[in-house]
mmCIF file of the C-alpha atoms, coordinates in Angstrom:
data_MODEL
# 
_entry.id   MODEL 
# 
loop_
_atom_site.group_PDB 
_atom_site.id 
_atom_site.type_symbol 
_atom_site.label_atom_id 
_atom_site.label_alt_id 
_atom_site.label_comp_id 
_atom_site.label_asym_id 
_atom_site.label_entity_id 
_atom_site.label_seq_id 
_atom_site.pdbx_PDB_ins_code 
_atom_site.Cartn_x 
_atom_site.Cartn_y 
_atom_site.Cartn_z 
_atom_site.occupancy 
_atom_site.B_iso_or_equiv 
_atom_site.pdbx_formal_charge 
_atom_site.auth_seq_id 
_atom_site.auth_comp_id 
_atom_site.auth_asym_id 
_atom_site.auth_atom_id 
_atom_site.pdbx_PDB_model_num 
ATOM 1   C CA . UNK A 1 1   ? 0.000  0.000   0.000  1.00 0.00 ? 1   UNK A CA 1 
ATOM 2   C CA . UNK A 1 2   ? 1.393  3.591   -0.778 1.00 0.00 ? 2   UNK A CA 1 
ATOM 3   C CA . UNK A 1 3   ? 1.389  5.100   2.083  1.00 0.00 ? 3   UNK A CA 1 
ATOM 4   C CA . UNK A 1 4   ? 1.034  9.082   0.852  1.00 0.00 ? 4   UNK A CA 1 
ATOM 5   C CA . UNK A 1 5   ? -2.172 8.115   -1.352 1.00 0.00 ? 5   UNK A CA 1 
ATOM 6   C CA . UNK A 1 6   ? -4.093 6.165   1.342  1.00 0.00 ? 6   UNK A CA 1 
ATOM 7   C CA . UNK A 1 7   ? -6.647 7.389   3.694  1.00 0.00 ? 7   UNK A CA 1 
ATOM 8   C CA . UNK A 1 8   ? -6.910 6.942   7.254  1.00 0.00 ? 8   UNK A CA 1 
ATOM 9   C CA . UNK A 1 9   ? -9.623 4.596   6.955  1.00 0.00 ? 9   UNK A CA 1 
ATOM 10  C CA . UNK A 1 10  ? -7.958 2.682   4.158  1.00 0.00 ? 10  UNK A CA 1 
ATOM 11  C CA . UNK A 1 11  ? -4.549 2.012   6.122  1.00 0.00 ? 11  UNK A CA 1 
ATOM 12  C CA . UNK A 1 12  ? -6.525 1.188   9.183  1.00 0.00 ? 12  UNK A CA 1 
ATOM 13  C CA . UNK A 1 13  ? -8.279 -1.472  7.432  1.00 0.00 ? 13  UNK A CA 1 
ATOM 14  C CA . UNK A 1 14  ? -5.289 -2.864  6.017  1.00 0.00 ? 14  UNK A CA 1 
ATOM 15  C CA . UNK A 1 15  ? -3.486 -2.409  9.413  1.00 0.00 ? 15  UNK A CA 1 
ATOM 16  C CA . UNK A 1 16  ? -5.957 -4.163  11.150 1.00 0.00 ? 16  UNK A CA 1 
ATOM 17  C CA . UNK A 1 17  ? -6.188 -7.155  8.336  1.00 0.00 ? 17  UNK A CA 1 
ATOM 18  C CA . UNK A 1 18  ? -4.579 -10.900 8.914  1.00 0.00 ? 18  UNK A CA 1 
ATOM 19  C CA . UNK A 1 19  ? -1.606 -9.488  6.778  1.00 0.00 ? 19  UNK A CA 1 
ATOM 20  C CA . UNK A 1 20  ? 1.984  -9.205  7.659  1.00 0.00 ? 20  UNK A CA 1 
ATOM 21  C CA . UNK A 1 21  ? 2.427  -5.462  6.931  1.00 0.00 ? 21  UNK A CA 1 
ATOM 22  C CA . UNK A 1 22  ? 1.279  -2.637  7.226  1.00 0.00 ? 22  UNK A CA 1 
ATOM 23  C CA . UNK A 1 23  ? 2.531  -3.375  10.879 1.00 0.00 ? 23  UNK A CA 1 
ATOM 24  C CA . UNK A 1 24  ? 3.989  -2.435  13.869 1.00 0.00 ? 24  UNK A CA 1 
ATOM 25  C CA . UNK A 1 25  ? 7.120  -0.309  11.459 1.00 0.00 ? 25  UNK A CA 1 
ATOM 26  C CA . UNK A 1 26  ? 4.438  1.143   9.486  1.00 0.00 ? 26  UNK A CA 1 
ATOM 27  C CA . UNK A 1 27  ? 2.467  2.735   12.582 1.00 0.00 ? 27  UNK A CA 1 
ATOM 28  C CA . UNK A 1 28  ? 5.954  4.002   14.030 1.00 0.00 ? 28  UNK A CA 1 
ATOM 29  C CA . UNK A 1 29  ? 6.697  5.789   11.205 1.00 0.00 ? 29  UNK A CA 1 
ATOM 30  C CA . UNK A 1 30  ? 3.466  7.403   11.051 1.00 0.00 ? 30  UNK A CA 1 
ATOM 31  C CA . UNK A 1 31  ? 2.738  8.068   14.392 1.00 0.00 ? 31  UNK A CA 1 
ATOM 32  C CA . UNK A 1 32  ? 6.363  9.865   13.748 1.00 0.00 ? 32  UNK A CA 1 
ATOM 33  C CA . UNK A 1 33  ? 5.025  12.060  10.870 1.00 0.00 ? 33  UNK A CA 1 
ATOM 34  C CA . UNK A 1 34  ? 2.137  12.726  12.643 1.00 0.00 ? 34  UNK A CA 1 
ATOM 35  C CA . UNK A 1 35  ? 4.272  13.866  15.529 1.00 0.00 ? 35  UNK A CA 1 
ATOM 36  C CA . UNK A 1 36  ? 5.853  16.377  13.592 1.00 0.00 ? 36  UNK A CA 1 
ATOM 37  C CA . UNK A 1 37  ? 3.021  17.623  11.538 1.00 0.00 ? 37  UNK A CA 1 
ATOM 38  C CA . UNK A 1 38  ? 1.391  18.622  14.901 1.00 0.00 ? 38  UNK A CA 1 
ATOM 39  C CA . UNK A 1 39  ? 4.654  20.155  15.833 1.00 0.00 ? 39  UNK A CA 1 
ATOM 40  C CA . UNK A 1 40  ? 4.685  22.033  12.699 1.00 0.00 ? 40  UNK A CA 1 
ATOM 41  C CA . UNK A 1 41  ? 1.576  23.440  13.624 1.00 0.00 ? 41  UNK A CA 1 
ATOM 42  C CA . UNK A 1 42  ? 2.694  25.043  16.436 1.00 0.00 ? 42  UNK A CA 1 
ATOM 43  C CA . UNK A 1 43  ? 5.055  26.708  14.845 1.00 0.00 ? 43  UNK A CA 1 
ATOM 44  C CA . UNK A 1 44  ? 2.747  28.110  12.166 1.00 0.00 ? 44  UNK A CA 1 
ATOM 45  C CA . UNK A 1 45  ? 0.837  29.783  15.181 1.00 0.00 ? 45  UNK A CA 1 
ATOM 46  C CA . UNK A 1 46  ? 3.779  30.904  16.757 1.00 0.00 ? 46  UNK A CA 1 
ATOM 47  C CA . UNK A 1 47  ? 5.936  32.450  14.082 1.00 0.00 ? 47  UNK A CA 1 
ATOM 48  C CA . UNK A 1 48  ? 4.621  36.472  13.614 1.00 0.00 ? 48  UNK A CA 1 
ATOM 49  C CA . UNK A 1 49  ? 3.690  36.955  16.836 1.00 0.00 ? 49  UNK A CA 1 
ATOM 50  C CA . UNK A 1 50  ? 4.605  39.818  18.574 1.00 0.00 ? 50  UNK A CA 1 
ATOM 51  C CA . UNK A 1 51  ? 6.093  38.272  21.574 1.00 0.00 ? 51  UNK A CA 1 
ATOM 52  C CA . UNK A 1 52  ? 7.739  35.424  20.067 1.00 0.00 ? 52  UNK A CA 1 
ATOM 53  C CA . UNK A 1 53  ? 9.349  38.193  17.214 1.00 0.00 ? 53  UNK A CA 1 
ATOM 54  C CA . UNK A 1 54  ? 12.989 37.476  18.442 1.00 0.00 ? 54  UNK A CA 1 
ATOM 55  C CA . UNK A 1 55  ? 12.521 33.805  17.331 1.00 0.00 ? 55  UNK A CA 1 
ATOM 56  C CA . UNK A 1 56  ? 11.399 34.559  13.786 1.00 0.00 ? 56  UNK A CA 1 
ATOM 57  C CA . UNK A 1 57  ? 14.940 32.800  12.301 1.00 0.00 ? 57  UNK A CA 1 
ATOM 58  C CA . UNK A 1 58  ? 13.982 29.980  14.198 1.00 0.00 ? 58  UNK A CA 1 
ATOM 59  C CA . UNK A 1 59  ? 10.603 29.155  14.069 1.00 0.00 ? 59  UNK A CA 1 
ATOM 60  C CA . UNK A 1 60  ? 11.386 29.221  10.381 1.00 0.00 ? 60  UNK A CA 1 
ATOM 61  C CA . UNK A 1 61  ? 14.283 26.870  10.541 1.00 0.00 ? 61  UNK A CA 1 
ATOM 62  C CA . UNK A 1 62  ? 12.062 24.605  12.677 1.00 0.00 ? 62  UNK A CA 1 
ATOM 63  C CA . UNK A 1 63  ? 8.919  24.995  10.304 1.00 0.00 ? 63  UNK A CA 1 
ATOM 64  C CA . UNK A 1 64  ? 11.046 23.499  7.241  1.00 0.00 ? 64  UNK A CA 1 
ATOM 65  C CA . UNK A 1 65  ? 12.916 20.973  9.296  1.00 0.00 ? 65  UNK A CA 1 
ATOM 66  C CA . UNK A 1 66  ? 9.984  19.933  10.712 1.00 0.00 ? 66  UNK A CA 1 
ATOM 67  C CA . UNK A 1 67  ? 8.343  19.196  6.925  1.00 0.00 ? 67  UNK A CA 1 
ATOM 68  C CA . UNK A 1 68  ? 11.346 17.469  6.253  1.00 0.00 ? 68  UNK A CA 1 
ATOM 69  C CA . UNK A 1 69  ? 10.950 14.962  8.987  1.00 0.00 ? 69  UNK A CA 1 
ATOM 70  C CA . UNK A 1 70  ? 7.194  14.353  8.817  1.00 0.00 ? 70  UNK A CA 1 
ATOM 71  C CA . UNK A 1 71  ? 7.681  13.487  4.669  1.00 0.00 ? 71  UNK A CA 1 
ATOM 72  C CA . UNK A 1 72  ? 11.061 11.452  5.888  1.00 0.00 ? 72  UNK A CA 1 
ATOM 73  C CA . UNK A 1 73  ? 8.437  9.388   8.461  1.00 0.00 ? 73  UNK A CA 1 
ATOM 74  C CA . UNK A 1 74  ? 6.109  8.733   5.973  1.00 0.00 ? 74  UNK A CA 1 
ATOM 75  C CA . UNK A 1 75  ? 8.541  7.583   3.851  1.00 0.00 ? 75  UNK A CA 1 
ATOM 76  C CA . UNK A 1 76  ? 9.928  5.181   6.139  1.00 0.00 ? 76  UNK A CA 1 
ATOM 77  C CA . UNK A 1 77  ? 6.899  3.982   7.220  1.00 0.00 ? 77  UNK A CA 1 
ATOM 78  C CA . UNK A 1 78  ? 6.617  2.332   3.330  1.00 0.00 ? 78  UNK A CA 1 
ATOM 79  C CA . UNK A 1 79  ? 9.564  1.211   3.571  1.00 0.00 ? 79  UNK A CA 1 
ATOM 80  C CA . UNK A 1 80  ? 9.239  -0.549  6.852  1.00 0.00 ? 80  UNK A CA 1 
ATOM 81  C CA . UNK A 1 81  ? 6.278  -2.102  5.318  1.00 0.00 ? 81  UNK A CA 1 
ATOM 82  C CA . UNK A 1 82  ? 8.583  -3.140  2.061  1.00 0.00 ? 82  UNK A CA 1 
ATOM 83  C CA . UNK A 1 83  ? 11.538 -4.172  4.408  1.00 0.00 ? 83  UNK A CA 1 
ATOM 84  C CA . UNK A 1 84  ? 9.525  -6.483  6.469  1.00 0.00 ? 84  UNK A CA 1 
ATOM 85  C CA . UNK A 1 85  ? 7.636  -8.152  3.198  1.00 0.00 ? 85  UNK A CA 1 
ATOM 86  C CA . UNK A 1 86  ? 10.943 -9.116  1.538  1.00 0.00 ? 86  UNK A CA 1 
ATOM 87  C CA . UNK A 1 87  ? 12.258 -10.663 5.173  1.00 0.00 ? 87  UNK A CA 1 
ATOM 88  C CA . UNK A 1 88  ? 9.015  -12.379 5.299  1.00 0.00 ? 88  UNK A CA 1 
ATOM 89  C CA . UNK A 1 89  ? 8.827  -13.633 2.245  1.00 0.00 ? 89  UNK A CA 1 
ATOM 90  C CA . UNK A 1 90  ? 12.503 -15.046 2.377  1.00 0.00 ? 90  UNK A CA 1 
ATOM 91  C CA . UNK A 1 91  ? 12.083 -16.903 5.350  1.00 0.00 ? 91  UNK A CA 1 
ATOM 92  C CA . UNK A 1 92  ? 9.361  -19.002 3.981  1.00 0.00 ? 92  UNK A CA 1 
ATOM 93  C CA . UNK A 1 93  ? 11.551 -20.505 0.938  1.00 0.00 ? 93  UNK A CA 1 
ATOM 94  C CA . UNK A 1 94  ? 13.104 -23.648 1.857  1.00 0.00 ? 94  UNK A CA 1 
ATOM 95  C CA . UNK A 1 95  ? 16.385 -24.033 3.216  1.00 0.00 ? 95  UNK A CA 1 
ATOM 96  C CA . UNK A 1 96  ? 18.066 -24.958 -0.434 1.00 0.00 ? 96  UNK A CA 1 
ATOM 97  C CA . UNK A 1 97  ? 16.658 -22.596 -2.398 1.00 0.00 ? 97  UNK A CA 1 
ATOM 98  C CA . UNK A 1 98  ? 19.720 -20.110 -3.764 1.00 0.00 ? 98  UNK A CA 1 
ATOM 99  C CA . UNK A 1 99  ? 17.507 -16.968 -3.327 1.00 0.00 ? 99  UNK A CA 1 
ATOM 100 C CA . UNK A 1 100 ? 17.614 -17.344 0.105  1.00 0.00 ? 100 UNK A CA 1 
ATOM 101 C CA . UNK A 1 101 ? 21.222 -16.274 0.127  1.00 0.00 ? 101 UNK A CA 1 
ATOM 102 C CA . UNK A 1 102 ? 19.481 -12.662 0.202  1.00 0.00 ? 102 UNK A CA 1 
ATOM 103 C CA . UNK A 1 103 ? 18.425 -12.993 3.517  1.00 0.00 ? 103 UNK A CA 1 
ATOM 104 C CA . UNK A 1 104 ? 21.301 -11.386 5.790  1.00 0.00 ? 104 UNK A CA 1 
ATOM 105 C CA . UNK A 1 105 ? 21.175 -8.086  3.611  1.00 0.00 ? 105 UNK A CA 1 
ATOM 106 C CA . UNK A 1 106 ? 17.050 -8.071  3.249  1.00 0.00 ? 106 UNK A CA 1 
ATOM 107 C CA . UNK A 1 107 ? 17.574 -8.205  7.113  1.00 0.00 ? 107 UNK A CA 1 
ATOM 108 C CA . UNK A 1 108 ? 20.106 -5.205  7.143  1.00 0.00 ? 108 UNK A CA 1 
ATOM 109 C CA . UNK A 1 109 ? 17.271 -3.388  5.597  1.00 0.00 ? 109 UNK A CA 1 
ATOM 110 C CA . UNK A 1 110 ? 14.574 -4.250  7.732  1.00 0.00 ? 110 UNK A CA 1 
ATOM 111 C CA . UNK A 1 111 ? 16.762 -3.474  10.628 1.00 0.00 ? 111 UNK A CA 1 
ATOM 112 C CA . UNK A 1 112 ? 18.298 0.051   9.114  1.00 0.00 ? 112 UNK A CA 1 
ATOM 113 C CA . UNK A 1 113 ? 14.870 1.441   8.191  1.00 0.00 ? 113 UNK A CA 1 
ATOM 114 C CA . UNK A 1 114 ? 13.774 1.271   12.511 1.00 0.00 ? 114 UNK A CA 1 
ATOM 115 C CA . UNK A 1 115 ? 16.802 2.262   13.511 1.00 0.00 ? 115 UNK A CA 1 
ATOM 116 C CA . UNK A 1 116 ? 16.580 5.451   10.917 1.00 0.00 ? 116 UNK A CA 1 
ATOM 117 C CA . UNK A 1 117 ? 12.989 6.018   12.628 1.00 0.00 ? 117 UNK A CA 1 
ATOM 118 C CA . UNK A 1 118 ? 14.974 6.169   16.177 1.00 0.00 ? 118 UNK A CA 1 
ATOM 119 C CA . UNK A 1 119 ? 17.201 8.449   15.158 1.00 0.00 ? 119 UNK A CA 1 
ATOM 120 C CA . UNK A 1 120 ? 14.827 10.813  13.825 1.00 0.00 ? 120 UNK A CA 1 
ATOM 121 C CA . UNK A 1 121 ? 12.643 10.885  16.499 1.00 0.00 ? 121 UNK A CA 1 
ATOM 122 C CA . UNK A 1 122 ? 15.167 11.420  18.752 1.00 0.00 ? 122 UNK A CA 1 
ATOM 123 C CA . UNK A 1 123 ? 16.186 14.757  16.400 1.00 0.00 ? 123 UNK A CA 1 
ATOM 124 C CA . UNK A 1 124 ? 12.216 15.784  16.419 1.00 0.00 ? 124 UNK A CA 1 
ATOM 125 C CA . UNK A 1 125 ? 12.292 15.619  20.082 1.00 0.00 ? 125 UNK A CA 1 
ATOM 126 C CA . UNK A 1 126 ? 15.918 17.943  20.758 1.00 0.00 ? 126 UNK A CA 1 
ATOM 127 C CA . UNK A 1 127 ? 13.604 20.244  17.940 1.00 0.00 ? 127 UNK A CA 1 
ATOM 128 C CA . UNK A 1 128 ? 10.701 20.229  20.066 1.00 0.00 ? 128 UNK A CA 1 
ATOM 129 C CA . UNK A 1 129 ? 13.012 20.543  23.367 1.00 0.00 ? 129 UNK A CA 1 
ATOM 130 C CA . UNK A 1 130 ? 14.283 23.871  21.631 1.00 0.00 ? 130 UNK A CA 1 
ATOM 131 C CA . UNK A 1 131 ? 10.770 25.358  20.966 1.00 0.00 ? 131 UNK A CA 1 
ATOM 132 C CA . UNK A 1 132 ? 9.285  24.833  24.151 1.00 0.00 ? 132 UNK A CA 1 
ATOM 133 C CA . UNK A 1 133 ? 10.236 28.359  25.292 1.00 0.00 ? 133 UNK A CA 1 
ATOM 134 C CA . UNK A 1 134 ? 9.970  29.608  21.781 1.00 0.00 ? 134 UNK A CA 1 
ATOM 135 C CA . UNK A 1 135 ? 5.862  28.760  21.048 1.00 0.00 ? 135 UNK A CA 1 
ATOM 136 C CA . UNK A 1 136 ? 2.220  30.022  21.085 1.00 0.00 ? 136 UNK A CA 1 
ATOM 137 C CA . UNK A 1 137 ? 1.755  29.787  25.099 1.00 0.00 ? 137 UNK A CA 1 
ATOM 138 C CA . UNK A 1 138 ? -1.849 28.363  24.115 1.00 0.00 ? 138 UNK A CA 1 
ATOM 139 C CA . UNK A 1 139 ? -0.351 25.582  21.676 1.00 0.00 ? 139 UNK A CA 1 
ATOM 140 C CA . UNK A 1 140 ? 1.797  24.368  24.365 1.00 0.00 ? 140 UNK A CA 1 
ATOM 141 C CA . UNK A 1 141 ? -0.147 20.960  24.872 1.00 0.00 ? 141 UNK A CA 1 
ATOM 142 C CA . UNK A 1 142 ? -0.085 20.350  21.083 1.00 0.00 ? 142 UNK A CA 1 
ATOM 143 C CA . UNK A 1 143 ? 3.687  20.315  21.543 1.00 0.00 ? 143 UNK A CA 1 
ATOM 144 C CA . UNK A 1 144 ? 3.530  18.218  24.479 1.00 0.00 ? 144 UNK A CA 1 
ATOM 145 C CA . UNK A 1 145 ? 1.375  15.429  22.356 1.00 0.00 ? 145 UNK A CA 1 
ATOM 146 C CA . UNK A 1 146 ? 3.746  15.853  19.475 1.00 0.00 ? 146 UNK A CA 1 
ATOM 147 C CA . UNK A 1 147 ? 6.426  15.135  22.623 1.00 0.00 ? 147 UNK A CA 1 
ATOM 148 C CA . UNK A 1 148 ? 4.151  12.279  23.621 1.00 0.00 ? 148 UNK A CA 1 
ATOM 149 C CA . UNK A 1 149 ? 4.434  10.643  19.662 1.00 0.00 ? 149 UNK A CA 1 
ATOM 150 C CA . UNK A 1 150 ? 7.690  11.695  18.896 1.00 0.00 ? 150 UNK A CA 1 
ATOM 151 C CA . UNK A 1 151 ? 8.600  9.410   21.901 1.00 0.00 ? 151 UNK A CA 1 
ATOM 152 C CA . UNK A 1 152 ? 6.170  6.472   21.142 1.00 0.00 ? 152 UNK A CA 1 
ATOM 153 C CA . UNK A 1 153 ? 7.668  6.671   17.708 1.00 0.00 ? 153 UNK A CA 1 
ATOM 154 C CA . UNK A 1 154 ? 10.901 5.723   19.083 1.00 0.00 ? 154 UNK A CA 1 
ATOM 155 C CA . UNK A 1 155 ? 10.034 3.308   21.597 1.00 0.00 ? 155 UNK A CA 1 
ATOM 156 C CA . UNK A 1 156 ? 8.376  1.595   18.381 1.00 0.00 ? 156 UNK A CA 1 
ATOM 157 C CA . UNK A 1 157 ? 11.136 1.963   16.381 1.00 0.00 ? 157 UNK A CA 1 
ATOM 158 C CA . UNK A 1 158 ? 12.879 0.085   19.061 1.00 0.00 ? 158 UNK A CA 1 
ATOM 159 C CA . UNK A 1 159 ? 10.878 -2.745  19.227 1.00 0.00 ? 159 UNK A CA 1 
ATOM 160 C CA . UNK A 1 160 ? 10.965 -3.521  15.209 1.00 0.00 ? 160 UNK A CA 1 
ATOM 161 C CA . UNK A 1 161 ? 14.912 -3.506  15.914 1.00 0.00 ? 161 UNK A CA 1 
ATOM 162 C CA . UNK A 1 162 ? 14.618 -5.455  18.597 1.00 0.00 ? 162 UNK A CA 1 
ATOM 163 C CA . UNK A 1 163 ? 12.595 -7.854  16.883 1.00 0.00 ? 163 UNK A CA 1 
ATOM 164 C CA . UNK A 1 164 ? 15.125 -8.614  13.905 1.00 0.00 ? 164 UNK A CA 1 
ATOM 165 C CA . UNK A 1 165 ? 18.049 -9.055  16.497 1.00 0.00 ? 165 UNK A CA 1 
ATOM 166 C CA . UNK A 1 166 ? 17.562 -12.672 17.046 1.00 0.00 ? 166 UNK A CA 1 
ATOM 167 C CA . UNK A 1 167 ? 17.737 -13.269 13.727 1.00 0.00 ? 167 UNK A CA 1 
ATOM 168 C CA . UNK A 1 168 ? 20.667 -11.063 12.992 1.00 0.00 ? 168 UNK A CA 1 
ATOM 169 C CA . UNK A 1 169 ? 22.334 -13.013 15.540 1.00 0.00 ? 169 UNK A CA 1 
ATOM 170 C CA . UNK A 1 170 ? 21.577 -16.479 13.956 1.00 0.00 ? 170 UNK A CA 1 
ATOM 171 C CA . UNK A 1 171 ? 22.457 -14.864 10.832 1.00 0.00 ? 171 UNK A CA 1 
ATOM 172 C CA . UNK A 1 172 ? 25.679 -13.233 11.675 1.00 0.00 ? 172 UNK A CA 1 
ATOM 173 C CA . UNK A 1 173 ? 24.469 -10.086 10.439 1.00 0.00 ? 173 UNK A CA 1 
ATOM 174 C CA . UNK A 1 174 ? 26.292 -6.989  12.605 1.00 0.00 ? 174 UNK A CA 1 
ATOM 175 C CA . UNK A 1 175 ? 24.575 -3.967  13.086 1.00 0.00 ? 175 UNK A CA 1 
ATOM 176 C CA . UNK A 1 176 ? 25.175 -1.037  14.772 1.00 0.00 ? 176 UNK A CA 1 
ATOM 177 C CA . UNK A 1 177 ? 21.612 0.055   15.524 1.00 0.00 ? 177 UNK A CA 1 
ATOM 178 C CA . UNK A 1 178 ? 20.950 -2.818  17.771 1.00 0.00 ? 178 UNK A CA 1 
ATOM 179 C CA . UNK A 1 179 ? 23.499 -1.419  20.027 1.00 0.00 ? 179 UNK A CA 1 
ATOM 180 C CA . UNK A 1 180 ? 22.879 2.175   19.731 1.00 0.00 ? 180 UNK A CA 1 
ATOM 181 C CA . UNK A 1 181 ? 18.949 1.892   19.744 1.00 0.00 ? 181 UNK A CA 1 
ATOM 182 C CA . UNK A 1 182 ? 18.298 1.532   23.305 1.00 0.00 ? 182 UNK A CA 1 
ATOM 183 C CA . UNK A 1 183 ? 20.701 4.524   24.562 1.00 0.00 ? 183 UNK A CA 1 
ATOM 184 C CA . UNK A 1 184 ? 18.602 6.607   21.680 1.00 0.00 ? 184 UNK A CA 1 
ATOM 185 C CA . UNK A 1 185 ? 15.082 5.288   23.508 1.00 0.00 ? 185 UNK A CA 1 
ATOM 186 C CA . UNK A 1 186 ? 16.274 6.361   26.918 1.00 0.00 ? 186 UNK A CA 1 
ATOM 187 C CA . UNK A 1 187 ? 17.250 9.714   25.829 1.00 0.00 ? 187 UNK A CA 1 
ATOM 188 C CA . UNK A 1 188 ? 14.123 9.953   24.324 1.00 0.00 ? 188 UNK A CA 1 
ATOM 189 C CA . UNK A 1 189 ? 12.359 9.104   27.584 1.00 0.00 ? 189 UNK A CA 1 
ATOM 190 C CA . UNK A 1 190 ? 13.890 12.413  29.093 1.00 0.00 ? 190 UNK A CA 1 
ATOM 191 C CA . UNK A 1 191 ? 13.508 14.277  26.180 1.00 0.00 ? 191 UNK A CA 1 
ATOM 192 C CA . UNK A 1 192 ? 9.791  13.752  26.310 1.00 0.00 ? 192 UNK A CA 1 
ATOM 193 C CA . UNK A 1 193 ? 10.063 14.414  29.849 1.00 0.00 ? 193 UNK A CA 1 
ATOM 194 C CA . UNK A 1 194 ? 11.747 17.556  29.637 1.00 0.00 ? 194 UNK A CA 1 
ATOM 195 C CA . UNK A 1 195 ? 9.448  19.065  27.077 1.00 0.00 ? 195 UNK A CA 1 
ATOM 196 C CA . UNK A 1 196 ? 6.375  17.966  29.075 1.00 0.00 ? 196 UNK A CA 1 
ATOM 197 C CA . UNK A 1 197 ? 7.540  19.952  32.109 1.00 0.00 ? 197 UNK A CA 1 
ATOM 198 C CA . UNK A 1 198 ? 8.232  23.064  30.056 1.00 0.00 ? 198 UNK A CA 1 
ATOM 199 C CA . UNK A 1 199 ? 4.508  23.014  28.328 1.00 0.00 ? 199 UNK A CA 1 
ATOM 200 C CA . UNK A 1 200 ? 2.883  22.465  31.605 1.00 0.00 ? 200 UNK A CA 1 
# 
């Protein structure tokens, strides 16, 4: 399914279909677009404002960074949904057949395109740390939900690396994510943290 021509209703039907994918890497990239559209909204109300005039280079720094992750999420949330298929689909040819060879570097794949969704969120998140004191006083809870996803998008990020690391292991496949993932979640964690204290 392309995900930038389907509806909500459409991907939630699929999502919620007996189907390997759209799942779990498809919703974490989403729910990370999502997390910075809403952020980007914020922004939108906040730049021109009197009060907020000294932060004008900023907000609109932060408005086209912010576009650039949400289409980046969205974009990784088909290929999570592509990764995952071709892993899928190798495991269930037998043992002999040659194509299976492609396994360990389908499975780099399907491990890079989580780990990218980590690391992004964690950059949306230092983004929305920086605006906290920068945005529309009465938009401050939008940023705190776009806090709230930015950080679920990592944590489920996270969990579709963690998933392929058994594998990897069997495999012999090394990659760097599954080390560096966890540190990225936990910095998350505070990020979120830090943001929602600031909003209240």
């Amino acid at each position: 399914m392309a995900m930038d021509s389907s509806t909500i209703r459409s991907f939630l039907e699929d999502l919620g279909s007996k189907t390997p994918a759209p799942g779990g890497g498809a919703v974490a990239g989403l729910c990370g677009a999502i997390a910075a559209a809403l952020a980007k909204m914020v922004v939108g109300y906040s730049a021109g404002r009197k009060s907020l005039a000294e932060f004008e280079e900023r907000h609109t720094a932060a408005d086209a960074r912010l576009a650039e992750i949400r289409d980046e999420m969205l974009s990784l949330a088909a290929q999570d949904e592509q990764a995952y298929s071709k892993v899928n689909a190798l495991q269930r040819l037998a043992e002999s057949d040659p194509v299976r060879a492609e396994l360990p570097d389908a499975l780099r794949g399907a491990i890079d395109v989580p780990a990218l969704v980590v690391t992004r969120a964690h950059e949306l998140l230092e983004l929305l740390a920086d605006l906290a004191d920068k945005s529309n006083p009465y938009l401050l809870s939008d940023l705190a939900i776009a806090a709230v996803l930015a950080e679920a998008t990592a944590s489920a990020g996270a969990w579709n690396v963690r998933v392929n690391a058994p594998l990897a292991s069997e495999l012999g496949v090394e990659h760097e994510g599954i080390a560096r993932v966890p540190e990225l979640v936990e910095a998350c964690k505070r990020l979120r943290g830090e943001i929602e204290s600031a909003c209240a």
